[in-house]
HTML snippet that shows the backbone in 3Dmol.js (N, CA, C, O; Angstrom):
<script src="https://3Dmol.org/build/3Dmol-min.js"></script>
<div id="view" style="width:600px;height:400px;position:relative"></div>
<script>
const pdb = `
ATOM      1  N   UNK A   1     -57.562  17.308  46.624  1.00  0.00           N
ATOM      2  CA  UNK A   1     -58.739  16.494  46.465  1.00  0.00           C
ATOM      3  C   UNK A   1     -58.329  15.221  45.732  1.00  0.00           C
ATOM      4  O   UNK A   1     -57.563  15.564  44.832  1.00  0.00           O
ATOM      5  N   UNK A   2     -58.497  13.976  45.727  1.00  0.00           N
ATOM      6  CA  UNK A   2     -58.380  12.951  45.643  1.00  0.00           C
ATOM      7  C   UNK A   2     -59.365  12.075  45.280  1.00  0.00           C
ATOM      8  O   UNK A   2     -60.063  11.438  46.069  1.00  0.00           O
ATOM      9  N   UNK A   3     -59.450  12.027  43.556  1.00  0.00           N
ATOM     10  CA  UNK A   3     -60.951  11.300  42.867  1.00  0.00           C
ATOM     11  C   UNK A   3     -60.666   9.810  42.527  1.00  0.00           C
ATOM     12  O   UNK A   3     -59.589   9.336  42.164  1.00  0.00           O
ATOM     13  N   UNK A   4     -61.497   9.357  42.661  1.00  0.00           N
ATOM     14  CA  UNK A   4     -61.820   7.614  42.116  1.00  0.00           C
ATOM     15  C   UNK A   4     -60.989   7.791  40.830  1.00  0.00           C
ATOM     16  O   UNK A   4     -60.806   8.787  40.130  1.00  0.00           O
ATOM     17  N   UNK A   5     -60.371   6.044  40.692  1.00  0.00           N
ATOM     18  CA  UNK A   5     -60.504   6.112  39.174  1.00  0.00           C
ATOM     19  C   UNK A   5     -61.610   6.166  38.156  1.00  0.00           C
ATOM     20  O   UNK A   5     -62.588   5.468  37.889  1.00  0.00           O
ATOM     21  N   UNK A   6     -61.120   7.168  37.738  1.00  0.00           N
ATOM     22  CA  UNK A   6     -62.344   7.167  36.257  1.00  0.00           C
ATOM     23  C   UNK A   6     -62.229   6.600  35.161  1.00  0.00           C
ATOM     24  O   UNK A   6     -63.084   6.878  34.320  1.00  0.00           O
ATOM     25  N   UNK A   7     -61.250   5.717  34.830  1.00  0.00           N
ATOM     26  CA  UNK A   7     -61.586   5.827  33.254  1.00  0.00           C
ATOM     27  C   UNK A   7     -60.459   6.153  32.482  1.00  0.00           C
ATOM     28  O   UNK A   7     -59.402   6.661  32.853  1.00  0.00           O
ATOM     29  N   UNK A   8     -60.788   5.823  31.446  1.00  0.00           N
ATOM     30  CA  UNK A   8     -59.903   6.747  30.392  1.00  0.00           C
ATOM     31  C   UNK A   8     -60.034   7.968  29.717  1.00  0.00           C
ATOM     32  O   UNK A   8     -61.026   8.645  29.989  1.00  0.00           O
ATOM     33  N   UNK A   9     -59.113   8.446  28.771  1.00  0.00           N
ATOM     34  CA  UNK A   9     -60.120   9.638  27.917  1.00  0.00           C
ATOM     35  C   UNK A   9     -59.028  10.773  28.754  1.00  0.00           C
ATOM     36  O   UNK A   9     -58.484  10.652  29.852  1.00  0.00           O
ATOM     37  N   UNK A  10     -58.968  11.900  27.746  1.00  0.00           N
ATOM     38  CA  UNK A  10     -58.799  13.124  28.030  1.00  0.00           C
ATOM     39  C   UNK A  10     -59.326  13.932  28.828  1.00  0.00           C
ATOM     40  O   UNK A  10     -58.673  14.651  29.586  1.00  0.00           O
ATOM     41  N   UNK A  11     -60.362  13.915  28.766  1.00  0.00           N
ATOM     42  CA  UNK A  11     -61.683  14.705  29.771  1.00  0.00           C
ATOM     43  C   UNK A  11     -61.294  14.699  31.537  1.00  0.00           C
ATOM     44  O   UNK A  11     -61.008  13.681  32.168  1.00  0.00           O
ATOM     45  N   UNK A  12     -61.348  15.675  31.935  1.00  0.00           N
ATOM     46  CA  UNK A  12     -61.495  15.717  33.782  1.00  0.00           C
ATOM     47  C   UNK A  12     -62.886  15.057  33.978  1.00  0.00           C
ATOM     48  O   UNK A  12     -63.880  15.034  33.252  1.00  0.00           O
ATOM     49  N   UNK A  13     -62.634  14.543  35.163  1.00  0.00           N
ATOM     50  CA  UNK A  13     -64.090  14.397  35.682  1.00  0.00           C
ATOM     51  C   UNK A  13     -65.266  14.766  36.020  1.00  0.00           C
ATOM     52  O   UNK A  13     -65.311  14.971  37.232  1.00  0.00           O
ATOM     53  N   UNK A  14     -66.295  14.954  35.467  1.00  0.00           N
ATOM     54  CA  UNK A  14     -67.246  16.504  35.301  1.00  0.00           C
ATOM     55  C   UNK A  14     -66.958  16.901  37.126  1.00  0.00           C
ATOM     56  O   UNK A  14     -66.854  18.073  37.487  1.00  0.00           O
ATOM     57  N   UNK A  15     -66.888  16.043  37.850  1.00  0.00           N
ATOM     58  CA  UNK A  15     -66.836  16.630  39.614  1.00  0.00           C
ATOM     59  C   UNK A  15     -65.225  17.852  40.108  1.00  0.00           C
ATOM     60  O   UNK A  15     -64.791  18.360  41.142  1.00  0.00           O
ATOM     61  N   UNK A  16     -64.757  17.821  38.296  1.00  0.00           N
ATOM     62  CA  UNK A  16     -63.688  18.414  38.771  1.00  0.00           C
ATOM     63  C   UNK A  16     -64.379  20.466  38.726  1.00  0.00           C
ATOM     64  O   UNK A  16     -64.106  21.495  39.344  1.00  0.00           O
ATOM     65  N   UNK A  17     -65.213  20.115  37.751  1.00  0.00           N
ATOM     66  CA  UNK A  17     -65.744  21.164  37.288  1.00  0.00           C
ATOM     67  C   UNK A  17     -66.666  22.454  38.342  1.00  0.00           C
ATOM     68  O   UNK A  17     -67.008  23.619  38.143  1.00  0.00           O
ATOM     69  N   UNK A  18     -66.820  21.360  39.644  1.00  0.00           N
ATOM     70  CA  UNK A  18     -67.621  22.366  40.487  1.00  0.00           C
ATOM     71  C   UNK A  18     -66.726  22.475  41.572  1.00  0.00           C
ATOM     72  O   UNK A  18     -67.167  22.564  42.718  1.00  0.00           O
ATOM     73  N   UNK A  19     -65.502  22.478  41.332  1.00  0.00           N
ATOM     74  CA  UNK A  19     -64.513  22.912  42.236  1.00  0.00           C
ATOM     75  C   UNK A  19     -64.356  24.242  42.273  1.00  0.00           C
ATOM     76  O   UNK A  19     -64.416  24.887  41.227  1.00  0.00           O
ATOM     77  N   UNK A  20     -64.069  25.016  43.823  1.00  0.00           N
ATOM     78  CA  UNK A  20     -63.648  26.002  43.999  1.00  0.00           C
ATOM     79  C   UNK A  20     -62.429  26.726  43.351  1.00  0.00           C
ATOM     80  O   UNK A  20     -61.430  26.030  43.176  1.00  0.00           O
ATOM     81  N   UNK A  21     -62.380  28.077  42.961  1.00  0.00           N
ATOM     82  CA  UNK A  21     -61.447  28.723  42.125  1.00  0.00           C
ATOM     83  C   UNK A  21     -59.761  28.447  43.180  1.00  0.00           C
ATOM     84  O   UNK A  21     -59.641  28.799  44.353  1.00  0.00           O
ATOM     85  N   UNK A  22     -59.091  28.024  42.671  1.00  0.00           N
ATOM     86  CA  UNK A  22     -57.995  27.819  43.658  1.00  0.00           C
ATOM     87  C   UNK A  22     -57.452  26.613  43.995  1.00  0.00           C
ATOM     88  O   UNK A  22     -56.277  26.451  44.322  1.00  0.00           O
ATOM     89  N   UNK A  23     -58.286  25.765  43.922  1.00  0.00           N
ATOM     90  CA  UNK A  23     -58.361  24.354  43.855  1.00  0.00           C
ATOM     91  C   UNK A  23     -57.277  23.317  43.511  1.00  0.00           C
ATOM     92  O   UNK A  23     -57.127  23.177  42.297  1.00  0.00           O
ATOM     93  N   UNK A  24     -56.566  22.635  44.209  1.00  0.00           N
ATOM     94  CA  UNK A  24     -55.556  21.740  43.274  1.00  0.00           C
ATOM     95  C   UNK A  24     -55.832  20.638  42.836  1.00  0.00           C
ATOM     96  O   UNK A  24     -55.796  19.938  43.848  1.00  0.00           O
ATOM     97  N   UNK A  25     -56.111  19.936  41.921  1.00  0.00           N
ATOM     98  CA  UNK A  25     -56.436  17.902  41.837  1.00  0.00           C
ATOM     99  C   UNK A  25     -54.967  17.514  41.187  1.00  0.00           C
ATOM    100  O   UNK A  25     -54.088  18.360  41.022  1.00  0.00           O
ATOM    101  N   UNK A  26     -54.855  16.453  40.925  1.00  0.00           N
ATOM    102  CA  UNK A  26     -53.930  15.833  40.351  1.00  0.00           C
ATOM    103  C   UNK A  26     -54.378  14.803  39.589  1.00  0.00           C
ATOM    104  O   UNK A  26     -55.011  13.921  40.169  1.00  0.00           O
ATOM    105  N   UNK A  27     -54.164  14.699  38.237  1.00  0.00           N
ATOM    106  CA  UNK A  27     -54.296  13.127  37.523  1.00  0.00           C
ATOM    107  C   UNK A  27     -53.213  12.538  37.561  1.00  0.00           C
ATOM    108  O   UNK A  27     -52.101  13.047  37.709  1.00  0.00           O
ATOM    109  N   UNK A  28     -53.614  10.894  37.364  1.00  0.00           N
ATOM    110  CA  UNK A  28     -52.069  10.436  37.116  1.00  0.00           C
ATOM    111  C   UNK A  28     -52.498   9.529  35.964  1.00  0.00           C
ATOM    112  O   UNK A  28     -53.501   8.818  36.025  1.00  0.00           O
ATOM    113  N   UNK A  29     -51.856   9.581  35.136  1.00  0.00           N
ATOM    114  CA  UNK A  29     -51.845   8.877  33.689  1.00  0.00           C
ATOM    115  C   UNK A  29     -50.813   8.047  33.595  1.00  0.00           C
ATOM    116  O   UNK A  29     -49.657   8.308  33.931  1.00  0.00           O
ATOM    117  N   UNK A  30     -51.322   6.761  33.014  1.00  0.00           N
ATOM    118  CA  UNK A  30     -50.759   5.678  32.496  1.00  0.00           C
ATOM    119  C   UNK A  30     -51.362   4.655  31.400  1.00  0.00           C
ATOM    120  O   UNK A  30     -52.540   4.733  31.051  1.00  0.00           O
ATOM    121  N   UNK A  31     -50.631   3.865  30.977  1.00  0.00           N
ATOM    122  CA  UNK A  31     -51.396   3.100  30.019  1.00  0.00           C
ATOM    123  C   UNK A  31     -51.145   1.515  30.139  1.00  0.00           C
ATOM    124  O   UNK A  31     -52.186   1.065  30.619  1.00  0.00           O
ATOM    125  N   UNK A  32     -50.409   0.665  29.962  1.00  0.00           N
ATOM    126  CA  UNK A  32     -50.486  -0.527  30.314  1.00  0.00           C
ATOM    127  C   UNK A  32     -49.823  -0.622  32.260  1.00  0.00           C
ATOM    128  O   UNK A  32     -50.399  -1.307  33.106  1.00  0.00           O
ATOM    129  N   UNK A  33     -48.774   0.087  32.502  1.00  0.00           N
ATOM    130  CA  UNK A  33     -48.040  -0.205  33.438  1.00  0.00           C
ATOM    131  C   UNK A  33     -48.085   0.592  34.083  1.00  0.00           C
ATOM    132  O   UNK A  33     -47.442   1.588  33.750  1.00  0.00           O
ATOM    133  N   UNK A  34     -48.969   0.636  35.559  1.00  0.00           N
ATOM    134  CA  UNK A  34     -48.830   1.987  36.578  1.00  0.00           C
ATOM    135  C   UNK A  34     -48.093   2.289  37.034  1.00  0.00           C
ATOM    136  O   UNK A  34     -48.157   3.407  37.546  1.00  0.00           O
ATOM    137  N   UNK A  35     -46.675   1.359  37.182  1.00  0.00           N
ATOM    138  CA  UNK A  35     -45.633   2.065  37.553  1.00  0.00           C
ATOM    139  C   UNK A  35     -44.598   2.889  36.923  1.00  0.00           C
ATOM    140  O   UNK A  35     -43.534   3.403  37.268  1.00  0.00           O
ATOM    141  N   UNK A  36     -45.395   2.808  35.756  1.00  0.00           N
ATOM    142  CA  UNK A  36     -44.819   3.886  34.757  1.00  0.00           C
ATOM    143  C   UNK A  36     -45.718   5.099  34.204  1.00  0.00           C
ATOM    144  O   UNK A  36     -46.182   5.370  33.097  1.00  0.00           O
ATOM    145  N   UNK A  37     -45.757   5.758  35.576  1.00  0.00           N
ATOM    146  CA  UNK A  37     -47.062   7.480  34.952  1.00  0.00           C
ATOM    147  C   UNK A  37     -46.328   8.788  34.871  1.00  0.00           C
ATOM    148  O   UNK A  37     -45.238   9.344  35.002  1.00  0.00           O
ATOM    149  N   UNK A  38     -47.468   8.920  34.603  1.00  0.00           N
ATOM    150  CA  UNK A  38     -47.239  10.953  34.452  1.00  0.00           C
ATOM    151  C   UNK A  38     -48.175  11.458  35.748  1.00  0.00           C
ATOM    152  O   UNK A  38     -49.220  10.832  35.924  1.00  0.00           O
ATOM    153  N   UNK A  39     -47.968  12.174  36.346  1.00  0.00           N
ATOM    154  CA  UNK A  39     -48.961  12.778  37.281  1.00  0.00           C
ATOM    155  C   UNK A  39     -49.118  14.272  36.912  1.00  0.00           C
ATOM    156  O   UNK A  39     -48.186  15.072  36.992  1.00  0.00           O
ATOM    157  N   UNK A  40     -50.324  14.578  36.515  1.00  0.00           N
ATOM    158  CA  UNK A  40     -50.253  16.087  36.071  1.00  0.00           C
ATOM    159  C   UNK A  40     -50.494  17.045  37.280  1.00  0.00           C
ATOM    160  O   UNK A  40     -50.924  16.230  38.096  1.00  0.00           O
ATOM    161  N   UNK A  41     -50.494  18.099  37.842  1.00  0.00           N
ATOM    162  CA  UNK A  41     -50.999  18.662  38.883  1.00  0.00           C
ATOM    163  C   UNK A  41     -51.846  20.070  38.472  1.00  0.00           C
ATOM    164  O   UNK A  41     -51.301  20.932  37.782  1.00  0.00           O
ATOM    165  N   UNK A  42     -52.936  20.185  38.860  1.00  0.00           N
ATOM    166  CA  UNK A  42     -53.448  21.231  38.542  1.00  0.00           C
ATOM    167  C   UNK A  42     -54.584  22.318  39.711  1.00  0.00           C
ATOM    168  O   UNK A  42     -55.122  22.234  40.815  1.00  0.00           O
ATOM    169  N   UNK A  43     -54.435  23.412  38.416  1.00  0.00           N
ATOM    170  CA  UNK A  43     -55.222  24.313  39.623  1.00  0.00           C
ATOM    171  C   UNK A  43     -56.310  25.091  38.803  1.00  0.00           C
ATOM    172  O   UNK A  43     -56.281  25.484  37.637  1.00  0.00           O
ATOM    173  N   UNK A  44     -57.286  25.194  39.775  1.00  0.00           N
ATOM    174  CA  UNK A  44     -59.031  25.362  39.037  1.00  0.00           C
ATOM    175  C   UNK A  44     -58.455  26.724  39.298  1.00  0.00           C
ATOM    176  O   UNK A  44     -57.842  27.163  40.271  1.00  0.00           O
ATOM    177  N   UNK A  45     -59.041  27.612  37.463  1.00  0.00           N
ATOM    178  CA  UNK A  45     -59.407  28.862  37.378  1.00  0.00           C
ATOM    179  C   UNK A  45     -60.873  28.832  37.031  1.00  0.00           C
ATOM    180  O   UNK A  45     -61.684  27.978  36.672  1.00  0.00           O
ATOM    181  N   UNK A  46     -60.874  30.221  37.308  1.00  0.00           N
ATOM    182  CA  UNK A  46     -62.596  30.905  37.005  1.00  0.00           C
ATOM    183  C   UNK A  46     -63.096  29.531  35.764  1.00  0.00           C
ATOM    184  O   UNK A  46     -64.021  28.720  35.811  1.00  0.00           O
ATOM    185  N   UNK A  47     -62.075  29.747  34.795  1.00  0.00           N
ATOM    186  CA  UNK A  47     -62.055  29.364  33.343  1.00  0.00           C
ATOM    187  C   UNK A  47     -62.217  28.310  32.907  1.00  0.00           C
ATOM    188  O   UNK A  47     -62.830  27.979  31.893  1.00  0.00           O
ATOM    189  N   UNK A  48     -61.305  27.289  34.152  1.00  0.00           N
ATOM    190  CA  UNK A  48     -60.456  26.566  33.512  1.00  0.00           C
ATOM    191  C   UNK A  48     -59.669  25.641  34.520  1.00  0.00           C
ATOM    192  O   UNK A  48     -60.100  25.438  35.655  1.00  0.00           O
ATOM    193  N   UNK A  49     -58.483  25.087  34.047  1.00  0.00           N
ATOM    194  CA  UNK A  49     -57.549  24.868  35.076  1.00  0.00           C
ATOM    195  C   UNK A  49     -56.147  25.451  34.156  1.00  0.00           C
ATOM    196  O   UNK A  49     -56.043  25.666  32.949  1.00  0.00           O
ATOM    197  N   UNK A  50     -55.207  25.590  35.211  1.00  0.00           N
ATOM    198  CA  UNK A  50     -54.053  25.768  34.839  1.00  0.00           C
ATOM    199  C   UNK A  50     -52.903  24.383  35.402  1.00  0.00           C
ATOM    200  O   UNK A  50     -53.062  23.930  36.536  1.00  0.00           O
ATOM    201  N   UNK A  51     -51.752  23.803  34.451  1.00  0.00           N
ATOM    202  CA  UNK A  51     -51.200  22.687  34.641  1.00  0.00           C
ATOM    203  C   UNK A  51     -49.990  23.702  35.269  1.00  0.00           C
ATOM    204  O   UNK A  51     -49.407  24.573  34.624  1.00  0.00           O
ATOM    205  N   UNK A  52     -49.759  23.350  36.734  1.00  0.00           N
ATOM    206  CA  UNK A  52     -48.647  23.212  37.667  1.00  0.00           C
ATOM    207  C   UNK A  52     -47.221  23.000  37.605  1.00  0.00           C
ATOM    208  O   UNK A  52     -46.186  23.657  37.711  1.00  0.00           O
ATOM    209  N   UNK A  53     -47.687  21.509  37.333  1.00  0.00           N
ATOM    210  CA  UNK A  53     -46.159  20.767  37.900  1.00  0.00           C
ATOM    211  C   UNK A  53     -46.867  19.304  36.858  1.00  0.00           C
ATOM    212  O   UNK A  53     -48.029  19.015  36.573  1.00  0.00           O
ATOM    213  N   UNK A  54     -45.749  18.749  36.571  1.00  0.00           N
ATOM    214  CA  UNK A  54     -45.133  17.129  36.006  1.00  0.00           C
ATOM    215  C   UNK A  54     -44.752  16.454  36.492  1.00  0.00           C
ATOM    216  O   UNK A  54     -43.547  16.705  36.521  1.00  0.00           O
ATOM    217  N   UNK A  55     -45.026  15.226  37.228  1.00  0.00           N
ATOM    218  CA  UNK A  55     -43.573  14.625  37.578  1.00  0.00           C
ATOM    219  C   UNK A  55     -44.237  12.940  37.342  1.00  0.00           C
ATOM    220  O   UNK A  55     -45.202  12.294  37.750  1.00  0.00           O
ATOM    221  N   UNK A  56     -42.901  12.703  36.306  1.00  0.00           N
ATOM    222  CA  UNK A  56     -43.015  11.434  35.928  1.00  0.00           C
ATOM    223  C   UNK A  56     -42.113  10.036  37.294  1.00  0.00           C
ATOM    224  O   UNK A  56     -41.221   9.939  38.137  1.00  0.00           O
ATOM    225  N   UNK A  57     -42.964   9.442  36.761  1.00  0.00           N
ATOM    226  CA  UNK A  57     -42.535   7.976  37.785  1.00  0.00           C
ATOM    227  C   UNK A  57     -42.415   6.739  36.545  1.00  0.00           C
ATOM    228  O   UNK A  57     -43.003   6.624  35.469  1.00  0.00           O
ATOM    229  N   UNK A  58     -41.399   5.908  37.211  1.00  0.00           N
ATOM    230  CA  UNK A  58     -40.732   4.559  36.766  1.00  0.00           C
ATOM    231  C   UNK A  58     -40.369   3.693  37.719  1.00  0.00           C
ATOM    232  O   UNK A  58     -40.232   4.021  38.898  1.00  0.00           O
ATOM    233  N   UNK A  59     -40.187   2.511  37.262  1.00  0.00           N
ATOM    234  CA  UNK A  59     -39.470   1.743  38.274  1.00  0.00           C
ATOM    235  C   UNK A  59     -37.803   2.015  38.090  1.00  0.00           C
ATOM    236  O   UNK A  59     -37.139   2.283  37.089  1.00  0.00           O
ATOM    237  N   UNK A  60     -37.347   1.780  39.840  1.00  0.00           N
ATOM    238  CA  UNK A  60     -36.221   2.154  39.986  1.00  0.00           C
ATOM    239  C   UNK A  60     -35.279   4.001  39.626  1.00  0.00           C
ATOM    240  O   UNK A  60     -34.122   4.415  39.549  1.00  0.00           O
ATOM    241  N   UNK A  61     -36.857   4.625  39.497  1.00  0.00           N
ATOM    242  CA  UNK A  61     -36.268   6.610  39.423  1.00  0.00           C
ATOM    243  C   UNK A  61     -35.632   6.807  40.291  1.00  0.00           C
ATOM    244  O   UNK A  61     -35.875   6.336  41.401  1.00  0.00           O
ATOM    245  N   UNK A  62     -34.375   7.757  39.963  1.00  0.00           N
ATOM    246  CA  UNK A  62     -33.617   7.620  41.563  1.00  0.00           C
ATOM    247  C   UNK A  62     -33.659   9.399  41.549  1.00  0.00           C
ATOM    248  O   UNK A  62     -33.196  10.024  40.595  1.00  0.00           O
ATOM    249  N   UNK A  63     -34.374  10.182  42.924  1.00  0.00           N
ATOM    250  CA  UNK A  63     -34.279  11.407  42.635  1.00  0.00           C
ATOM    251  C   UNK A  63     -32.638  12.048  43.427  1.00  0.00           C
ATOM    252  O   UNK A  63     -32.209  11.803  44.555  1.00  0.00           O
ATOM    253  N   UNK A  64     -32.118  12.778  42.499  1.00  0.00           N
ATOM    254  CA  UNK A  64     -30.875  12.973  42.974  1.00  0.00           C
ATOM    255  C   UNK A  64     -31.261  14.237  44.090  1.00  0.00           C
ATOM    256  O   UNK A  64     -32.217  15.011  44.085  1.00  0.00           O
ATOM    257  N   UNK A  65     -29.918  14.088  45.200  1.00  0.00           N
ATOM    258  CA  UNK A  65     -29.952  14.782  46.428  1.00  0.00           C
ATOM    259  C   UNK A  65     -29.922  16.067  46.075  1.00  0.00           C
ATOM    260  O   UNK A  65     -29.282  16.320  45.055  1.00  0.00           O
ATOM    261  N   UNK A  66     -30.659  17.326  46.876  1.00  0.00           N
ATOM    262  CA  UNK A  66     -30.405  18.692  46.869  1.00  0.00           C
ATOM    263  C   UNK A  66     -29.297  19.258  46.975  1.00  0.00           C
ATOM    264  O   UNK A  66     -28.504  18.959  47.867  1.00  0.00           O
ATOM    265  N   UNK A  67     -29.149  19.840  46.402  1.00  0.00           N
ATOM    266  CA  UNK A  67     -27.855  20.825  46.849  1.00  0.00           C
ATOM    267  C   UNK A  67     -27.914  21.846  48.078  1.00  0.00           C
ATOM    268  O   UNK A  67     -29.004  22.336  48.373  1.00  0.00           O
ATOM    269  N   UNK A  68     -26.707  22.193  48.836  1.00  0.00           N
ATOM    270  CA  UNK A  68     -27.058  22.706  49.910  1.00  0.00           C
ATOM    271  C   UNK A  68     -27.372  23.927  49.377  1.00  0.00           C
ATOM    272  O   UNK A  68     -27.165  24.138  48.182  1.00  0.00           O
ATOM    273  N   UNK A  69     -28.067  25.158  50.439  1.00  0.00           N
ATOM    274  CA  UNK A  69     -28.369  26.688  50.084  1.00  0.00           C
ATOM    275  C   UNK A  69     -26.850  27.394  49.369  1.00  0.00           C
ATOM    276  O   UNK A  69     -25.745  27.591  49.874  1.00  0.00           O
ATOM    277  N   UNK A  70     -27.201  27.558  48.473  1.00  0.00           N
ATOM    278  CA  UNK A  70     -25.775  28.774  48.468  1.00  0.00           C
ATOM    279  C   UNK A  70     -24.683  28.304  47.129  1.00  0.00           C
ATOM    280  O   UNK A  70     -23.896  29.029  46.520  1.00  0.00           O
ATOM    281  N   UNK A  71     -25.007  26.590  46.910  1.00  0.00           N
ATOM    282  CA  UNK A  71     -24.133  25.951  46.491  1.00  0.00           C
ATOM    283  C   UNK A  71     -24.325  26.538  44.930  1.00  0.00           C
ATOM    284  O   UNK A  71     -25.405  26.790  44.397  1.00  0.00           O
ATOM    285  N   UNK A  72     -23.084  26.677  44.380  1.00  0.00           N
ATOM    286  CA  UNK A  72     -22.836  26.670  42.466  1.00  0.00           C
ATOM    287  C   UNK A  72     -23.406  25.649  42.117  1.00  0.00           C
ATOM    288  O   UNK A  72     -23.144  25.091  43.183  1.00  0.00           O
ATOM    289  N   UNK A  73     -23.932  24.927  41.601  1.00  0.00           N
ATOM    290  CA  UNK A  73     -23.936  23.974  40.128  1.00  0.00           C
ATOM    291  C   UNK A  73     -22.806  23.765  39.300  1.00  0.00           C
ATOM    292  O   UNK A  73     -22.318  22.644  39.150  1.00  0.00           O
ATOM    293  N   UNK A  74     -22.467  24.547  38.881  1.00  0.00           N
ATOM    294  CA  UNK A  74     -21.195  25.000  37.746  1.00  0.00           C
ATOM    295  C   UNK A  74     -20.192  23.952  38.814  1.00  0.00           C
ATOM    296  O   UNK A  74     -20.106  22.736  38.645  1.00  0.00           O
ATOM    297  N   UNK A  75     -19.514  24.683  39.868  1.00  0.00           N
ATOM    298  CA  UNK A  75     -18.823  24.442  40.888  1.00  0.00           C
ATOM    299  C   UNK A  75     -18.383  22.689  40.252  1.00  0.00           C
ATOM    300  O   UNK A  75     -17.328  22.264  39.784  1.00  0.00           O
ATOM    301  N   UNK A  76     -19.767  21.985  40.513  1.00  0.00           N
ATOM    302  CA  UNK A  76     -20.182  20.683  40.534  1.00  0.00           C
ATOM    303  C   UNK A  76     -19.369  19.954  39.193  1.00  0.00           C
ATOM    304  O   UNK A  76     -18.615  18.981  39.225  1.00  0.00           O
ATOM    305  N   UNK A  77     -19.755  20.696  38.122  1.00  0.00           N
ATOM    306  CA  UNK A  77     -19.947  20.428  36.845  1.00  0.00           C
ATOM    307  C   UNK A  77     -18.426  19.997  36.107  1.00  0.00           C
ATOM    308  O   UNK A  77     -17.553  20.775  35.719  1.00  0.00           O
ATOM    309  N   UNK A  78     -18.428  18.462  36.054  1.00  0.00           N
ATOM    310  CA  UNK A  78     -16.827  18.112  35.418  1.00  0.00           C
ATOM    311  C   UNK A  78     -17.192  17.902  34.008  1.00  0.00           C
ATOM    312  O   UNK A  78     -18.151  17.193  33.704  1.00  0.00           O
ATOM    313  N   UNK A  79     -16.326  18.601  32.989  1.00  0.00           N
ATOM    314  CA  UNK A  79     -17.152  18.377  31.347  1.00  0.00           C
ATOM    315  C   UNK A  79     -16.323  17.251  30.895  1.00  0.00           C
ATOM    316  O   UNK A  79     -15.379  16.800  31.544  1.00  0.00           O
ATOM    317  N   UNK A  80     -16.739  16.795  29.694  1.00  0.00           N
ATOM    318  CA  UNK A  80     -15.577  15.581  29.359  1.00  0.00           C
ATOM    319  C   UNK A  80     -14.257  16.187  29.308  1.00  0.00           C
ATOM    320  O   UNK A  80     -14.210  17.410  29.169  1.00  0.00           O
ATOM    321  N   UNK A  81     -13.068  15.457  29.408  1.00  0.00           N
ATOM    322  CA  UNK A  81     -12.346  16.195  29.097  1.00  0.00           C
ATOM    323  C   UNK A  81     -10.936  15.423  28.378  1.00  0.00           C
ATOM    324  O   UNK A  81     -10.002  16.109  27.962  1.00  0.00           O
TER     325      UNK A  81
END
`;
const viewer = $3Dmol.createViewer("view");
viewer.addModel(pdb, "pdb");
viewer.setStyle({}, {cartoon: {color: "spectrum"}});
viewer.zoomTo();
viewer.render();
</script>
């Protein structure tokens, strides 16, 4: 679901409140510079919501490539030396 901007403030948008149990919205928070946010992701309980996932944005974030199935990490990993 995908809401107008609202505003500032801590608070969800009371329209988040008559969402179905299951529900995902997302905020995205910033303060002077939108290309510098937080996007929170969330999911409506009975209760409440529960927070998901994070993922911050900047200018110039570079997301590094996946590793293939199967691959070590470690493998990867050169320490100083």
């Amino acid at each position: 679901m995908l809401l107008e901007k609202i505003g500032s403030g801590p608070a969800l948008p009371a329209g988040t409140q008559t969402l179905g149990v299951g529900t995902y919205v997302a905020a995205r928070v910033y303060a002077d510079d939108a290309a510098m946010s937080v996007t929170v992701y969330l999911r409506r309980r009975a209760d409440g919501f529960d927070v998901i996932g994070i993922d911050r944005t900047w200018p110039g974030k570079v997301v590094a490539p996946a590793h293939a199935a199967g691959a070590r990490r470690s493998a990867d990993f050169r320490g100083s030396e």
